[in-house]
N, C-alpha and C positions, 0 to 999 in steps of 0.2 A: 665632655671630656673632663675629667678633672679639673682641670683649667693651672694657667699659667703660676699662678699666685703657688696656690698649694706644689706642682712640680718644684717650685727653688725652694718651697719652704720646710722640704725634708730633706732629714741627716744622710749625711752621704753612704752609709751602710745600710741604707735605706734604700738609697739608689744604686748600689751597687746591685742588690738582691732582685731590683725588681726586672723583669722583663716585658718590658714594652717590644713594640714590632722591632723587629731588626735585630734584638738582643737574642740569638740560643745557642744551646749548649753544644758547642763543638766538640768539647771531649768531654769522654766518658773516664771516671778515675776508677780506677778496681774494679776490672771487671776481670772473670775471670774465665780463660779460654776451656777447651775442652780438656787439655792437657792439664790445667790446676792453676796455670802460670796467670800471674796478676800483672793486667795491662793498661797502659792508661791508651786508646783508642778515640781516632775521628771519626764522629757519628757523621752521616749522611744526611745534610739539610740543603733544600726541602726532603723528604719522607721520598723515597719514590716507590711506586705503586706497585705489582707485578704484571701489571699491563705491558706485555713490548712495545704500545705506543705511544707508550709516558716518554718524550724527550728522552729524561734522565737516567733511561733504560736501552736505549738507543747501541747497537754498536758502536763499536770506535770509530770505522771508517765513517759509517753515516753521519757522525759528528763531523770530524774531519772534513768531508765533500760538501759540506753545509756549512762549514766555516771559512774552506778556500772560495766556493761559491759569492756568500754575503761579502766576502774580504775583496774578491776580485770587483763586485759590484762597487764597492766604497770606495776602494782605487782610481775606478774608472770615473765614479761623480765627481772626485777630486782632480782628475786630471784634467777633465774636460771645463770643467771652470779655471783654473789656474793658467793651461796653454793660451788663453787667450791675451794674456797682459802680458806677455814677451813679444808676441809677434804683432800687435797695434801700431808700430811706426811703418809694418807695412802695407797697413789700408791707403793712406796717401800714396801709398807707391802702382797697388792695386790699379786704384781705382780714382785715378787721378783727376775725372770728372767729377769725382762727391768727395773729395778733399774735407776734411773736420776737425777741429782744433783737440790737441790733447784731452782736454778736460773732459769732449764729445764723443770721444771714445774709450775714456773712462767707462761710459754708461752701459758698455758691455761688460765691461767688470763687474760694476754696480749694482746692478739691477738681476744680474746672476745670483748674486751674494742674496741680493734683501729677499728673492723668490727660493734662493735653497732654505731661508729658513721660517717664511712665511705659510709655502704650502704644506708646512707638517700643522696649520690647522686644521686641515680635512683628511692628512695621511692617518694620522696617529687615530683620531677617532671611528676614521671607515677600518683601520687593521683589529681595532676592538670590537666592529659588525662583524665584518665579513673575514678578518683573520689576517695573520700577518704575510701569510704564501699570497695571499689574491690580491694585497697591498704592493707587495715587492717586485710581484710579477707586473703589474702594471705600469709601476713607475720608472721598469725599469725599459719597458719598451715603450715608454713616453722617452725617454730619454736619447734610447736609440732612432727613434723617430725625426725626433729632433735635430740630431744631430748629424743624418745622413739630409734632411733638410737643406743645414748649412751647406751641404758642399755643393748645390747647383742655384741655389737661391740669391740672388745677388743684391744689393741696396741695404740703406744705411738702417732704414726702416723694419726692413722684413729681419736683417742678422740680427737686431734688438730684442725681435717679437722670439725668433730662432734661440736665443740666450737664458731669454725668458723662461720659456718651458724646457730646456737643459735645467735652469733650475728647479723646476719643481718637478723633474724626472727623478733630479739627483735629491731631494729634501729627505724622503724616505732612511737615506742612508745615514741620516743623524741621528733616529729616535726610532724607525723600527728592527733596525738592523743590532743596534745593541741591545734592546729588546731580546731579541734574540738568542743571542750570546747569552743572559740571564736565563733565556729558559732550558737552552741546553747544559747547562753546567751546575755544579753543588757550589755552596758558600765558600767555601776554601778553596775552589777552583778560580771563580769568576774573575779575577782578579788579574792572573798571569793571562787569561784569554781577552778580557779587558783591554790588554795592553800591546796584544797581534791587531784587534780592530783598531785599537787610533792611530798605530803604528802604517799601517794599510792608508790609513786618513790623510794621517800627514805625508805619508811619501806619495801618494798620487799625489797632492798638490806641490810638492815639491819635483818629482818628474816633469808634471806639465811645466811649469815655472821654467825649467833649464831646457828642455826641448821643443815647448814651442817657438820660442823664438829661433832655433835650428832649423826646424822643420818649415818655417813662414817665409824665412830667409834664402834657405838656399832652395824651396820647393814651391814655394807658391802660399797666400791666404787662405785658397780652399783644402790645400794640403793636410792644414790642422787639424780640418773636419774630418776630411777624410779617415786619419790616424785614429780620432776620435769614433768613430761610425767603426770600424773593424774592433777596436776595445769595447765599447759598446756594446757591441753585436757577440760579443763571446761570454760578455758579463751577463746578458739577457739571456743568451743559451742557457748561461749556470743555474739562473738564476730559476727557471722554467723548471729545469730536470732533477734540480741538486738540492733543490730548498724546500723539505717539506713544510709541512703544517706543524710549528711549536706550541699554540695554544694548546693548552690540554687544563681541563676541568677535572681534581681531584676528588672534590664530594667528602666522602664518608671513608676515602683510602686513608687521608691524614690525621684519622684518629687514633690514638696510643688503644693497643688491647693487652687487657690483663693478660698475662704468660707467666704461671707462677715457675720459679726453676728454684733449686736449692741452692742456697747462698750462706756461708759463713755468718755469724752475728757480728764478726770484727769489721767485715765491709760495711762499707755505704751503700746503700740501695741503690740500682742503677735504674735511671730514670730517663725517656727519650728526651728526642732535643724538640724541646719546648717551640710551637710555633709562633704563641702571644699569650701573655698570662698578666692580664688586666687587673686580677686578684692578690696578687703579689703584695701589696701594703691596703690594712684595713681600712683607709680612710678611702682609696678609690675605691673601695667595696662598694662603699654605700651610694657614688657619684655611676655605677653602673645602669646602664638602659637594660628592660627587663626581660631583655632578650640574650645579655649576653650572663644573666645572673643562677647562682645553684646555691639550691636551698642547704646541700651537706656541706661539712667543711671542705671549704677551698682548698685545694692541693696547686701551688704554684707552679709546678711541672708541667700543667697541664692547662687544654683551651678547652673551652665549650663552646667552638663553631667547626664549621667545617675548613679547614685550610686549603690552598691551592696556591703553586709556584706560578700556574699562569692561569690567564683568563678570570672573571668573575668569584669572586669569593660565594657559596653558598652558606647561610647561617643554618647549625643543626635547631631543631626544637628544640627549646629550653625543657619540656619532660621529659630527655630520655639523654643526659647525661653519664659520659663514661664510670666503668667500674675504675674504683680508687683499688690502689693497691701498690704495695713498698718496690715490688719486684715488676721487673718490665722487660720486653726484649727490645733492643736500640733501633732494630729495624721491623719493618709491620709486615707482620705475618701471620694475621687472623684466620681461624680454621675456615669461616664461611666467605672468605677470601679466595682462601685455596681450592675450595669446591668450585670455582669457576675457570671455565679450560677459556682462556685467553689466545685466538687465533695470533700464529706469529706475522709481523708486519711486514707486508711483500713492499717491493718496492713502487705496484704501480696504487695500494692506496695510500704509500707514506706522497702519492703528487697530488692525493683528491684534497680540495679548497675545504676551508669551516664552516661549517653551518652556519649560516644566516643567525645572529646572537642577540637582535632589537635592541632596544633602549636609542634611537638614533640620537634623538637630542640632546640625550642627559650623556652620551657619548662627547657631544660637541660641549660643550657646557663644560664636564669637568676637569680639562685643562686648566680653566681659569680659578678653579677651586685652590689649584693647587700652591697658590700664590700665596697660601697664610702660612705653609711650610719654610720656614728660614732657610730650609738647605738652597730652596729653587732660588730666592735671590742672591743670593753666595755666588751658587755657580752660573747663575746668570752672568752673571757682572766679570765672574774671573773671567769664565770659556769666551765670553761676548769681545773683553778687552784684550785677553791674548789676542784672537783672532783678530781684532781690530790694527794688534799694531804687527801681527806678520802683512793682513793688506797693505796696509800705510806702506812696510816697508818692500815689497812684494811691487808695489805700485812707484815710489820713488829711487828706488837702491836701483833699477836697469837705464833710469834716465841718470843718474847718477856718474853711475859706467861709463855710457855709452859719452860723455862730454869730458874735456880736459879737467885732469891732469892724466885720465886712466884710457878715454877713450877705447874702451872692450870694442864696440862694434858690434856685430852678431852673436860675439863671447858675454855678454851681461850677461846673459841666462846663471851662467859660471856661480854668481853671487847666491843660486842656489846649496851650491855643494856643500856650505856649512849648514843650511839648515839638515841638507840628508845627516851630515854627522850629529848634530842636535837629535834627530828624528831615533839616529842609531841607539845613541848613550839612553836616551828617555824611554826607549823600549826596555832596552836591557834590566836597567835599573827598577823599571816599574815590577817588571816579570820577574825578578827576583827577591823584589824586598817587598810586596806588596800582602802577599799570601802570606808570606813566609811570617813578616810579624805577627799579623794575623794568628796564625796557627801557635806561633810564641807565647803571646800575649793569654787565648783562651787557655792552653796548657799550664799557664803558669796560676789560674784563678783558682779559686776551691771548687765550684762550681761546674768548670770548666766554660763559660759562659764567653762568646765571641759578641763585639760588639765591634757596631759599622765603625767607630771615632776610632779604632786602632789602626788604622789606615791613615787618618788626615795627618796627622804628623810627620807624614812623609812628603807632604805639599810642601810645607814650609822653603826647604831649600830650594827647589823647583821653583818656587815662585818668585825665590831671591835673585836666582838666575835667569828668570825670565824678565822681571822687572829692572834689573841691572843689563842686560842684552840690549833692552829699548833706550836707556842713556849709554849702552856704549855707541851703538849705530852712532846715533845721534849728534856723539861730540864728536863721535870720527868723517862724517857727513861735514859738519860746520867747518872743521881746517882740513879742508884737503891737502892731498901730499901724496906723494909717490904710492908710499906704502901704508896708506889709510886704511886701503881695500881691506888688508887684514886684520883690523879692527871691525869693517863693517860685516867681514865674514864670521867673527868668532858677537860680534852681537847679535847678527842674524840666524846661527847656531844655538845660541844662549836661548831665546825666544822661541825656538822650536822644541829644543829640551825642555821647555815649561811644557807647552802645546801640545806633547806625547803625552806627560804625567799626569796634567791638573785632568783633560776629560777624563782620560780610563779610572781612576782614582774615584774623582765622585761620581759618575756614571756606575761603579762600582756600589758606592752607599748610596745611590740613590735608589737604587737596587734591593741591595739590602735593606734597606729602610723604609722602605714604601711597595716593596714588591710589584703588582702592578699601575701602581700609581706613579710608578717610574716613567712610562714611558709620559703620561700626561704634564711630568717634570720636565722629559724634555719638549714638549711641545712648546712651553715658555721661553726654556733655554735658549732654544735654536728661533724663536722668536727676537729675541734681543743679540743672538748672533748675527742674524742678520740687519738688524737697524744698525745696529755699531758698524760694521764694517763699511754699511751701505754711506750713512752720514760719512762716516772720516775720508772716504773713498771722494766723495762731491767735493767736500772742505779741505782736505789736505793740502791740496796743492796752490791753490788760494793763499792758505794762511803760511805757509810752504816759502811764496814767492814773498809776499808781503814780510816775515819775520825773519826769515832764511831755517833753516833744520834743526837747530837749538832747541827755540822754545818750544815748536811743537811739541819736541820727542820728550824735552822738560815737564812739558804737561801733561802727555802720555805717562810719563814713570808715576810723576804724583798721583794720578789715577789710579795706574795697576798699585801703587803702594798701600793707598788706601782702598784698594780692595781683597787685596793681597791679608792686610790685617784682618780683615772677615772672618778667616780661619780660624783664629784664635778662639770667640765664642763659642763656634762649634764643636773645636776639637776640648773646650773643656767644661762645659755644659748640652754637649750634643744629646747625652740622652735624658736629662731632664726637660728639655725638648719633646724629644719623642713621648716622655710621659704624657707632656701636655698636649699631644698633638694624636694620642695613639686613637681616640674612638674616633676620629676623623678619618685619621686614616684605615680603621680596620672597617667603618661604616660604607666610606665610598670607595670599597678595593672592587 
């Protein structure tokens, strides 16, 4: 890679010009229609192919049925780990023979958390063998397994073991299910769909949260399961019937073909949108492997390998690099393309599984690669510590309720409803200002050039308000009073408005910015999702009793603060980053 040194040690219209991964041309300036009329237009990235079984060719519905599908699945992992921390005060009631002290029944929480984010070590690299349908389909009837298990299985023992594999039925739905979402949508899409899947995330765990403990209360412990086992079982249906196969291997389709048309000499040549263009400044010229290297002048517009939205990158031979040329059409529509009659895609093989794809080991392996990338610990630490202080507070805020001066009773769940209005505003707001800058930002370049960092600025206040949510709870927890409750609602609101944004957002660039190597991003991610939660979940209440709700939640904000600042380098050297990161990344896609 070029390396680190030389990325910060050139001029910033240096870096503006270059395009490393994640950097392309989202609008095209002067172009001009049939009718004469001069448009500035959004190009279509990735390139999609004229395969009908390219994803990004898909009809609409089949999008749709494939996002309600994945969406209802996400819901259902979320609600089935969340239902159980409302309704834990009634296992002693249950089952009054194996009576267990608080903290012991934490361990259903617990140990849910550290396994939903644990077994995306084996999900995320068996969805890169065998594909993401044969991944999702499994897990998700591991899940429903599981969780019609819970409703006849009895002891303190076996519901632990029962929990256990709930989470790792549900883990899928962190890393391959957004996955996903990336492969069916364009860059100027991904964004507002982004923001339906966290959206999905956070209100299952918010559902469960207010209705299990309704449902445990007035119906019984196996009840939950039950409730659980019917969502389950409809999410596995969708999931079976609705979800095809995303991977798709482009090859030789995302190659720009000369198209000469008649153009004005006052335009600017219109040029596709660039997939990677390593050749952009002469000094990585020379730091180029000799495979991605051409011997003619370099046209920065353009790659010399083969690109692909999903699945394995193929590299073209370095002897048979594209024809150069000023004039280009924005979309690929090569003649020896068109010579080939592409069956349209029925419905029963958009349900056949992917081919067996090898590399097993180097499958398993390079998640951990993926940790010299700054974005993965960024989001590690934010997604890891939100999530850390909605459990904290997910786990203390109903024991909170349920004792004097508020005394809810069966009503704690209640102390959900702000987080749903958090969940509401943080959708809202992602899915409208996420794309939208986006699209702003590349329109307003010379270039037209969209880049993933015009997104991260929109973190900022979300993470103001999520890290101020965790000291408002907190101080309002320490002096009880009548009407405290409504402080601890609008901080446990605040904390969920982060919780919608920060995932969809970089899940979003990490997308963009790593293309396939996203999902291996999250496989770290949703690693330290779950140790955070899992640790604060054991310890909380410990340090809870011993300090009383202050200082925890003090320590908590200092945290999120200082991780909260993280943003900053990214959003203002994020892609001299990417310079220095790009032959890694374009090597192990």
């Amino acid at each position: 890679m070029p390396g680190w040194r030389y990325a910060f040690s050139l001029p910033s219209e240096a870096v503006k010009a270059a395009t490393p991964p994640g950097t392309v041309a989202l609008f095209e300036h002067g172009v001009i229609q049939h009718d004469g009329t001069l448009v500035h237009r959004v190009a279509k990235y990735p390139l999609p192919t004229p395969d009908p079984a390219d994803p990004l060719n898909w009809d609409r519905w089949r999008k749709m049925a494939c996002m309600i599908a994945i969406c209802l699945y996400t819901f259902a992992c979320n609600f089935i780990s969340a239902s159980v921390a409302p309704a834990l005060p009634v296992w002693n009631i249950s089952f009054p023979h194996e009576r267990k002290p608080v903290h012991d029944l934490m361990e259903f929480v617990a140990f849910n958390v550290l396994f939903l984010g644990l077994a995306n070590i084996f999900w995320v690299p068996l969805a890169n063998v065998f594909g993401r349908r044969a991944v999702l389909v499994i897990s998700s009837l591991i899940l429903f397994v599981a969780t019609v298990c819970g409703t006849a299985l009895v002891g303190f023992d076996i519901t632990l073991v029962v929990r256990i594999f709930q989470g790792i039925g549900s883990s899928a739905s962190e890393t391959v299910t957004p996955a996903v979402v990336g492969d069916l949508f364009f860059v100027h899409e991904r964004g507002s769909w982004m923001a339906v899947y966290t959206a999905c995330l956070a209100t299952g765990s918010v559902t469960g949260g207010i209705a299990g403990g309704y449902i445990a209360n007035s119906l019984g412990w196996f009840e939950v399961f039950w409730v659980g086992a019917g969502l389950t079982g409809i999410a596995c249906l969708g999931t079976v019937f609705l979800v095809p196969e995303t991977i798709y291997d482009r090859g030789q389709h995302s190659l720009p073909i000369e198209r000469t048309l008649p153009r004005p000499s006052r335009y600017q040549p219109r040029t596709p949108a660039p997939y990677l263009s390593l050749v952009t400044l002469p000094s990585i010229r020379l730091t180029l492997p000799s495979k991605f290297k051409w011997t003619g002048d370099p046209n920065p517009g353009l790659t010399w390998y083969h690109g692909s939205s999903s699945g394995d990158l193929a590299l073209a031979p370095s002897d048979t690099p594209p024809t150069r040329s000023g004039k280009y059409e924005s979309y690929l529509e090569p003649a020896e393309f068109s010579r080939i009659q592409y069956p349209p895609l029925t419905y029963a093989q958009s349900l056949r599984f992917s081919p067996y794809r090898g590399n097993v080991w180097y499958q398993f392996k390079k998640p951990w690669f993926t940790l010299c990338l700054p974005a993965t610990w960024v989001v590690m630490l934010q997604y890891g510590g939100l999530v850390g202080g909605v459990t904290v507070i997910s786990s203390v805020g109903p024991h909170i309720l349920s004792h004097p001066p508020y005394e809810w009773g069966e009503h704690t769940g209640l102390l959900f409803l702000g987080s749903l209005a958090g969940i509401v505003c943080g959708a809202i707001c992602t899915g409208t200002l996420v794309d939208r800058r986006l699209k702003k930002l590349a329109r307003s370049q010379d270039h037209g050039y969209a880049e993933p960092e015009a997104r991260i600025c929109i973190l900022l206040p979300s993470l103001a308000v999520g890290t101020g949510g965790l000291l408002l709870f907190g101080l309002c927890a320490y002096f009880p009073g009548k009407n405290q409750w409504i402080g601890m609602e609008f901080g446990n609101g605040m904390v969920a408005f982060a919780l919608t944004q920060v995932p969809s957002i970089w899940f979003s660039y990490l997308i963009d910015s790593y293309n396939q190597l996203a999902s291996d991003c999250f496989v770290m991610i949703c690693i330290l999702r779950g140790l955070i939660p899992f640790s604060w979940t054991f310890f909380v209440i410990q340090w809870v009793e011993r300090e009383g709700y202050l200082v925890p939640f003090v320590g908590f904000t200092i945290l999120m603060t200082i991780f909260s600042l993280l943003t900053l380098p990214l959003m203002w050297f994020g892609k001299r980053m990417r310079i220095a990161t790009a032959r890694y990344v374009v090597g192990n896609q």
